[in-house]
Structures are given as structure tokens and as C-alpha cells.
N, C-alpha and C positions, 0 to 999 in steps of 0.2 A: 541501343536505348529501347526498352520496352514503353508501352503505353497501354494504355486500359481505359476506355470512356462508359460513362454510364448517363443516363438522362435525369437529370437533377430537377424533382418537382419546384413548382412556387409553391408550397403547401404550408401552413402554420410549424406543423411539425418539427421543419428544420428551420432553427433560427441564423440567422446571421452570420454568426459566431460557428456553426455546426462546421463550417469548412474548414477552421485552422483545427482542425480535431482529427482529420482524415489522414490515414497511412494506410500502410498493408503491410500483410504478415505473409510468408513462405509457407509451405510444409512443416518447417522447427519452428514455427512461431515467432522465429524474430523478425523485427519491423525492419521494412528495408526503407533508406533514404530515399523521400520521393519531390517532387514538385506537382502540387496542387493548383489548377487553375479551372475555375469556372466561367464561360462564357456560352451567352446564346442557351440557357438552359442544359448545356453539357458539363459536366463536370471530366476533366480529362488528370489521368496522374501519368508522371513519366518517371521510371524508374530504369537502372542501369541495368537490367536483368530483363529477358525476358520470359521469367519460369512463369505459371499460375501461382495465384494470392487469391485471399482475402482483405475485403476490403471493412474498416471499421470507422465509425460516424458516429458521433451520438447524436440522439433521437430521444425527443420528448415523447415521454410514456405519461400521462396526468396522473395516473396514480401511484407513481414513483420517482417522477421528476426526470430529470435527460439522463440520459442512459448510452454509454458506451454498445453497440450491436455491431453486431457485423453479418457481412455476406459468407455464403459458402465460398470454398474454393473455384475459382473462376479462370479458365484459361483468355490468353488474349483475343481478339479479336477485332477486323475493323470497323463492325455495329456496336452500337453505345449498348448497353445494360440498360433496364429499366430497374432504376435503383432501389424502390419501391418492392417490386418483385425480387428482390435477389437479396434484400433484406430478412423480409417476410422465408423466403427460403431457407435460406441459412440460418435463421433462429429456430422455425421449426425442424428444418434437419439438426439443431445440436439439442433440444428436447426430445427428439425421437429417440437419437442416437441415447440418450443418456438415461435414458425411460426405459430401454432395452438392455440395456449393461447393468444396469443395477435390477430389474428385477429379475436378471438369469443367476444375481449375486444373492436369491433371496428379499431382496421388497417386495410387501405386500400392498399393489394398488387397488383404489374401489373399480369396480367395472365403471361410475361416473366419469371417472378420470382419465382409463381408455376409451369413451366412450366420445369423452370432448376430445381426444388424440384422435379419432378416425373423423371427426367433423371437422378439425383444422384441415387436416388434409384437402377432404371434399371441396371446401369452399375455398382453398387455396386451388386446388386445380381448374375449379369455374373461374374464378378469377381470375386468370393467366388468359383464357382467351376471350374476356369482355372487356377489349383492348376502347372499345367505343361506349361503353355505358360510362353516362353523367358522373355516375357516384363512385366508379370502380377503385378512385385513390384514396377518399378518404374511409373504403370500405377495409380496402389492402390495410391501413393504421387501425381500425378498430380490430381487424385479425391480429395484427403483429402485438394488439393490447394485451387482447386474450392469452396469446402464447406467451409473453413475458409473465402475466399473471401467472401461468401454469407452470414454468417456471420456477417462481416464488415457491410455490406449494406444493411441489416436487421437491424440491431442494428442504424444505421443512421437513416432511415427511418420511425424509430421507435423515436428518440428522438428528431428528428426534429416535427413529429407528435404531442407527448407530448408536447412538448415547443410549438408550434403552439395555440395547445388547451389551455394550463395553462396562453397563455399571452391575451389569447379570453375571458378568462372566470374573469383573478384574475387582468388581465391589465398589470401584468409584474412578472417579476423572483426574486423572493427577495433573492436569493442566497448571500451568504457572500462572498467577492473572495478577497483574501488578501495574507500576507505571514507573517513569522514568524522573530521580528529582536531580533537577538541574539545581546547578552550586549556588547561587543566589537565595534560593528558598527552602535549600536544608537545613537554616539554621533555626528556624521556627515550624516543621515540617515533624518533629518527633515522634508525632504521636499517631499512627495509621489506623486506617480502617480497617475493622475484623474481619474484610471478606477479603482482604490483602495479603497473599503466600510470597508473593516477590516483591522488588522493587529494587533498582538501578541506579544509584548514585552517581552521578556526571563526576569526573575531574578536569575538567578544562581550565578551572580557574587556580590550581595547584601554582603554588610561587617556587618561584627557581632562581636560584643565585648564579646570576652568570657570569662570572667572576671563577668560582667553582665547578659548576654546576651540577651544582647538590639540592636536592628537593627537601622541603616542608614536609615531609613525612609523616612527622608527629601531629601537627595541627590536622591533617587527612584522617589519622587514626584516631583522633579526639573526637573526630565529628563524625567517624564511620561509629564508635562507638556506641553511640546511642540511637542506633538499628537492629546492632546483633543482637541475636536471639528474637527479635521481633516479628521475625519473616523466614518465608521456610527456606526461603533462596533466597541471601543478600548478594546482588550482582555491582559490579565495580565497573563506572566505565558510561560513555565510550571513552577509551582514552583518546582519540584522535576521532573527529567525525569531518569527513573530507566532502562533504554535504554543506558545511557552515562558510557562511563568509569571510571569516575568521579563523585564521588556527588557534589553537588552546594554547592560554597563558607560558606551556613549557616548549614550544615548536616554532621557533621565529622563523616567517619565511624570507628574512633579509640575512639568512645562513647560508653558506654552499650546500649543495644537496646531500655530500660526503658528509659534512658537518650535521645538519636535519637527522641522516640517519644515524650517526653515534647517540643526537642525544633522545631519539625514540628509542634506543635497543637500551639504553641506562635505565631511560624512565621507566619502561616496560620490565625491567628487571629489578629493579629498585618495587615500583608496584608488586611483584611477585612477591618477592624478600619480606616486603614491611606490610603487605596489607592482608593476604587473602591468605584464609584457611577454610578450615571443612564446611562445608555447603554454601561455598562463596563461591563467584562465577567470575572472569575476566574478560570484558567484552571490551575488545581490542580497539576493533574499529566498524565505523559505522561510514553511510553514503557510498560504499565503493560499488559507481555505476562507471567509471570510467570516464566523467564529466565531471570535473573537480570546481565547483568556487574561490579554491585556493590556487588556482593557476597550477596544479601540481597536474603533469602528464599521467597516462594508465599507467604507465612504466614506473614512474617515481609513486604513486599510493602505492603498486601492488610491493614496489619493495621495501616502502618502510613498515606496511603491512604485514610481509615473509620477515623482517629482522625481530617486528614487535612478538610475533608469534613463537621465532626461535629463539627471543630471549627469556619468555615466560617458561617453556620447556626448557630451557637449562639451567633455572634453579627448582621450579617444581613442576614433574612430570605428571604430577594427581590432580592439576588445577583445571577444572573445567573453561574452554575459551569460545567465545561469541566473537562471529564476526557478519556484519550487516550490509544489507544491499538496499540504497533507495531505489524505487520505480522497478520493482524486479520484474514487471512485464515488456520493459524496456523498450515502452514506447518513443521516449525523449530520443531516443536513436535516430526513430522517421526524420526530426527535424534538424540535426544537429550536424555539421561537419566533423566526423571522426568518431569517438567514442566506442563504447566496447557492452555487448550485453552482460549484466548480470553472471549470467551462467557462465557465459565463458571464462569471468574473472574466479565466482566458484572450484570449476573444474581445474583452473589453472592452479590455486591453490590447493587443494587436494590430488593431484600432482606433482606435489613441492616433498611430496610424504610430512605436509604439517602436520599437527594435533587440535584440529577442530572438533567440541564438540557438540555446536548446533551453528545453524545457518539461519540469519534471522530477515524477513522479509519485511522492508518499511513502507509502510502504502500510508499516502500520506491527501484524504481524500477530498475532491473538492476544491481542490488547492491550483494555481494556476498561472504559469505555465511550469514551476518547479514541481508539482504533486503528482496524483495519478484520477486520471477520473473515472468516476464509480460505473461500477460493470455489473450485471446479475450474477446470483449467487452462481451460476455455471461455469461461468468463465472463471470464480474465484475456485473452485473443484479442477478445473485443468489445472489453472497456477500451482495447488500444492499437490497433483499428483505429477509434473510434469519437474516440481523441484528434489519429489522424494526419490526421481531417482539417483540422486547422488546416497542415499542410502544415511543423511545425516539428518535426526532432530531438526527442526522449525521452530522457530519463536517469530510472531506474526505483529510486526511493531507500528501501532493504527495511530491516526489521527484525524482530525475533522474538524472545520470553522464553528463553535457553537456559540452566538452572541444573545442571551436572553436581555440584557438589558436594553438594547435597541441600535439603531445605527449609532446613536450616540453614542452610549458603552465601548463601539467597534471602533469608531473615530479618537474617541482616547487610547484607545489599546496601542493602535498603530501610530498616536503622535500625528493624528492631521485634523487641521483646522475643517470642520465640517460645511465652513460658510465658503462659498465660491466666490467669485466676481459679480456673477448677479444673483447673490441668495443659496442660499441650501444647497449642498453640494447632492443633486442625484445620488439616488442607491448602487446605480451601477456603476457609477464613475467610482464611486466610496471602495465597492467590493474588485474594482478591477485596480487600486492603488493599495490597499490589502493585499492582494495577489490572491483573493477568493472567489471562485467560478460562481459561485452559488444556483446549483444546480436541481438544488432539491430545498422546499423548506422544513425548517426543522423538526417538523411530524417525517415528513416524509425520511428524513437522515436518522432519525432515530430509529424506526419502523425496518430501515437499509441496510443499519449495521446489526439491528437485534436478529437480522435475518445473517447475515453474512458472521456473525460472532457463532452463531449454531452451527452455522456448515463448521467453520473453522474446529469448535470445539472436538467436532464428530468425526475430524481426522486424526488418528491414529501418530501420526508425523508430528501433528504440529502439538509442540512441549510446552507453548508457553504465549499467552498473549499478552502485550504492554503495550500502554498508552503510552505514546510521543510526550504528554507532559502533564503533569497533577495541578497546577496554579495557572492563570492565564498570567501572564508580565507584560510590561510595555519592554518592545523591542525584541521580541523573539518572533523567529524566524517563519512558524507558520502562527497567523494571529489566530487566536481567541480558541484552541484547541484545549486546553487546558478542563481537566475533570472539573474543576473549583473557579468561581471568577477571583477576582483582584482582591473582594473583599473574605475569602473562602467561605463562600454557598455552595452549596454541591450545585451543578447543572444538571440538567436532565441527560446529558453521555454520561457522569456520574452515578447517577441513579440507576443506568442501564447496566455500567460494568458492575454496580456493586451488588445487583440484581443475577446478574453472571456470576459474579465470584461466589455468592451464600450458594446460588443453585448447587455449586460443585463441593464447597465444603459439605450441606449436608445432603450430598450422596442423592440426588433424585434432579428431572430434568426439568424443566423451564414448561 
């Protein structure tokens, strides 16, 4: 049994809640199972390993809201950490680190910028030994500010540069930027926005005669019909998303498992047959983190997953297929009994010698305890160079809580009565029966993702970004994510993606 303590401030900084947030990562990145307990100002994790980790927290930044950080890699030891310094550490060493990589790859930084790089330093090393000055911790938080800031604007200048170079060299962004329309709202849903090249048509709610079981085909292709041609990439699917609480209308889970997999290799072959042609996409399956909602083991997704896939390649071998990972930094792992990361379900399929061809990353953010919580744009830069090496396309599938109407609006979305027992039900009672962290407000979420949609764009990997959902609806699964509210107003994530999408149709950068 390893163990690791650090000395846990009483500071504003960390709130409350900062604890159930806490794991560590290895050398691979993946989060090992841990037990967090804080007592007497120590914060102690016990893990079944005793290699070195990092340790990750979120931390309120004010000018960006809480912030997933973390420590450098840290061997054990029987003296606590002073967690404060090892924070501050570890962020400036992954700004260093990533300051020096990119500009031996060609960035051009101002000498300002190395110049605030050699003062964090400085006042990080005085700081390490004025262990007794008054002000030394909340000094340690205005440094750890600074270098988040620097951060930001590194990561900007960085993706602005890329996207510069890539529209110099290839003429434009072939990026996909689309969204996802779930079956309830494709029926008045026709008419899309001109900064819109893709978009995802759900089949969950496909009717199946079970008696035969023979699919509704025609009614599918009646209502895919009035998309083609209108998008430069009409994608089909998911067909199965092992993320929902729910399986889709055609996958009864009171089947034998034998039985479950005949009728996904029909479906999935029947969808090949009747629905997709040229420049249509098959996106298979979606959630597969190896922690099902559906009570379905890793073993039973990845297999109806490997049958759905080998039934699409044995009627069409041309048909482009997507297949999706929720939380692909695979943190839910820290807390969970069993479960499997991302990658490894990845590599396992590619493995199989399937015909994948893109791998789509769901960050679903904000969101709590099912989502993923918001990280600086660096950490988003490890994720997609750390997924590219399986050598497959990215499609980076986002979402975020955006409630402009008010708590009110949010309390209808979700179906709760906003009056309590004694009066008005709190915001944060509200946002923690949502299942939304609310971690940043929505300046700050908008301001987070127009930062992290640039990194994104400016990878090379990643082929395509979609929004998790176009309309907000009562009763879906993460509330109030939706580009459009209930009554379709665009939101301000709206405005952002559609501000995204024209940049790349005409060919210049943000």
C-alpha cells in the first residue's frame, strides 16, 4: 500500500468540495484508484502502488474559475508536501517544459514573455524558503495566478501560430464543426446554420418489431433525407451510446447477452445496407469508458462494439466509422471499483485489426460527478498529443451547462420544483441535483472554451469538433448544454461555435 501526504492549507482557494476532486496519475497518465482523507490539516492518499505520481486538485484561479492543476511528479515519502509549493511547481514546470518544445519547433515568443518565464522562477525559488513570512501562501496563489494566466497566452499564441501556418501552407481548416441532433428534435431541426459542415443524427429511438426483428428503415431514411446534401459530412449515429441510462429503443437489456449481440450485428448491418453513402459517417458507439449506465461489463460493450463494427465492414468496406470515448482523461477510474481507461479500450480495438476511422474524445465539462472538469489549455495539448499516438483522426465531442434564463429556466430543464421546504431552493443545492459543478461563470466558460476550441482547432489530429447537443430538452442527460434554449434562441456557446465555424469556412483565423 503506498501513501503520499501533503499539508493541506485552510485557504479560500480550496473550497470544500476541492477534495472529492483529488487522484493521481503515474508516468502513463492513468489515474490510479486512491482513498482520500483529510485530517488535522494533512491531506493523506493511499494507493495500492508505491511508484511516484502526480497529484491533481482543483483550485480556484478568479480569473478563470476552478481549475483542475496539478503537482509535478513526486516520489513517496514519510514528510507531507507542502501542497501549495508543489502545485505552484508542477504548473510552472509544465509551462516551462512546453515553452521550450515549442519554441525549438519554431515559436516566436516576445522577450516579455521570457522575461515574466525567468521572474516566476525567481520568486518561486524565494518563496520555497520564507517558510515563516505572514503572507508567503496567499503570495504562492497570486504566482500559481500569474502562471495559469501565462499559460492562457501561450496556448493562444501558439494556436494562432499553427492555424496561421496550416491556412499558409494547406489554404484552409478542414475541420468538421457541427453538432449532435438527438431524435426528438430532428423533426423540426431542418434547416441548419451556414457555419455548419457536419452534424450527427442520433438513432436510439429507431422502432423494431420484435416479433421479427426488422427495423423501421424507411421512416429513418425519410427523415435522414432532409439533411443530405446540406452538410459536408452527414454522420449517422451513435448507434448505441453505453454512457446513457438507457439503451436505444432497438437493444433490450432484458435479452440474453447472445441475443443483445445478434440484434446490434443486424442493426449495424441493416444501418450499413439502407442508410449511408458517400460522405456519410457511421458512428458506432459512443461512452465506451469501461463504466457502463447500462450495467453492461467492459467485456460485453467492447463486444457488441467489435460485432457492430465487423458488421458495417462486411457490407461496406468504404464507409467511414466513429467510435467515442466519455472522460478520455479517465479520471472516473480514481474513484470507481474496476473499470478500464479509455486508451486501453482504444488500443484494444485497434488490435482486433478493425476499420476505425476516427476516434472521438467526449469532454463533457462542468458536469458532476459523470463529466470531466475543466483543465488549462495544456493539459488539453497532452490529451490530443498523447491520443495521436494511435495514429487515428480525432473528433473532440464538447459540452457545457449554459443556463441564460436563470435558475429558473435550469429548474425547468431538469423537472425540479425550485421551492424547498423553507423557501427557494439554493443555487447550489439546484446545481448539485442538475449534476452541474458550476465551476466557472458563464463569461468565464465562454472565455475557457474559446480558448481551448483554438488549441483544438490548431491540432493537426483532430478532424472534427461537435457539440453533445443543438436544443436544450427537459430530460436529457447533461442539463442545459444545448447550443439553442427550449424556445431555439441561440446561447452565447452558440454564438461562439458559430463564430468558430465562419472563421474556418472563410479561410482566416479568429
Amino acid at each position: 500500500m503506498g501513501q503520499t501526504k501533503f499539508l493541506f492549507p485552510d485557504h479560500h482557494r480550496f473550497s470544500a468540495r476541492a477534495i472529492e476532486t483529488v487522484f493521481m496519475v503515474g508516468l502513463d497518465q492513468i489515474p490510479w484508484p486512491c482513498s482520500v482523507k483529510l485530517n488535522d490539516g494533512v491531506l493523506t492518499i493511499e494507493r495500492n502502488t508505491n511508484d511516484s505520481g502526480r497529484l491533481f486538485l482543483s483550485v480556484d484561479i478568479p480569473k478563470y474559475g476552478e481549475l483542475l492543476l496539478s503537482t509535478a511528479t513526486l516520489p513517496e515519502r514519510q514528510a507531507p508536501y507542502d501542497l501549495a509549493i508543489e502545485l505552484v511547481r508542477g504548473t510552472l514546470n509544465r509551462l516551462n517544459s512546453q515553452l521550450f518544445l515549442w519554441c525549438e519547433g519554431g515559436l516566436k515568443v516576445s522577450d516579455d514573455l521570457l522575461s515574466k518565464n525567468d521572474g516566476f522562477r525567481d520568486q518561486f525559488a524565494e518563496l520555497i524558503f520564507q517558510k515563516d513570512s505572514a503572507d508567503r501562501l496567499d503570495r504562492l496563489f497570486h504566482l500559481l495566478d500569474e502562471i495559469v494566466d501565462q499559460i492562457f497566452e501561450l496556448c493562444k499564441l501558439f494556436a494562432d501560430f499553427v492555424i496561421d501556418l496550416r491556412i499558409e501552407h494547406e489554404g484552409s481548416i478542414q475541420s468538421a464543426i457541427g453538432f449532435i441532433l438527438n431524435d426528438r428534435i430532428q423533426q423540426y431541426e431542418a434547416n441548419l446554420p451556414n457555419w455548419v459542415n457536419c452534424i450527427s443524427l442520433s438513432v436510439n429511438d429507431v422502432v423494431i418489431n420484435r416479433a421479427s426483428h426488422e427495423f423501421d428503415w424507411d421512416a429513418i431514411k425519410a427523415n435522414m433525407s432532409r439533411y443530405v446534401g446540406k452538410t459536408q459530412v452527414l454522420a449517422m449515429g451513435p448507434m448505441v451510446d453505453f454512457s446513457q441510462r438507457r439503451p436505444p429503443n432497438w437493444l433490450r437489456n432484458d435479452e440474453t447477452f447472445e441475443l443483445q449481440r445478434q440484434t446490434a450485428a443486424n442493426f449495424a448491418r441493416g444501418f450499413a445496407r439502407h442508410l449511408l453513402g458517400k460522405n456519410q459517417l457511421a458512428y458506432v458507439a459512443a461512452g465506451l469508458n469501461g463504466i457502463s449506465q447500462q450495467s453492461k461489463s467492459f467485456s460485453h460493450q467492447l463486444q457488441i462494439t467489435v460485432d457492430m463494427l465487423e458488421a458495417v465492414d462486411s457490407v461496406r468496406t468504404d464507409i467511414s466509422t466513429l467510435v467515442s470515448f466519455d472522460q478520455p482523461w479517465g479520471e472516473r477510474i480514481a474513484w470507481s471499483v474496476g473499470g478500464t481507461h479509455a486508451m486501453h479500450i482504444a488500443d484494444t480495438l485497434l488490435r482486433h485489426g478493425l476499420h476505425i476511422s476516427s476516434f472521438g474524445l467526449e469532454v463533457n465539462l462542468d458536469y458532476w460527478p459523470h463529466g470531466s472538469l475543466a483543465r488549462d489549455p495544456l493539459h488539453w495539448v497532452d490529451l490530443i498529443d498523447q491520443w495521436s499516438q494511435f495514429g487515428v483522426p480525432l473528433v473532440v465531442i464538447l459540452s457545457a451547462p449554459m443556463f441564460e434564463s436563470g435558475y429558473a429556466g435550469l429548474s425547468e430543464s431538469v423537472g425540479i420544483d425550485s421551492k424547498g421546504q423553507n423557501g427557494s431552493m439554493d443555487s447550489q443545492t439546484l446545481f448539485k441535483k442538475s449534476g452541474i459543478r458550476r465551476c466557472m461563470t458563464h463569461m468565464q466558460l465562454y472565455n475557457y472554451l474559446e480558448s481551448v476550441i483554438r488549441v483544438l482547432i490548431s491540432k493537426p489530429i483532430v478532424n472534427g469538433i461537435l457539440w453533445r447537443q443543438w436544443r436544450d430538452e427537459p430530460e436529457q442527460r447533461f442539463i442545459a448544454c444545448g447550443l439553442v434554449d427550449q424556445n431555439g434562441e441561440l446561447k452565447s456557446l452558440g454564438r461562439l461555435m458559430e463564430q468558430i465555424g465562419t472563421v474556418i469556412h472563410k479561410k482566416r483565423v479568429m
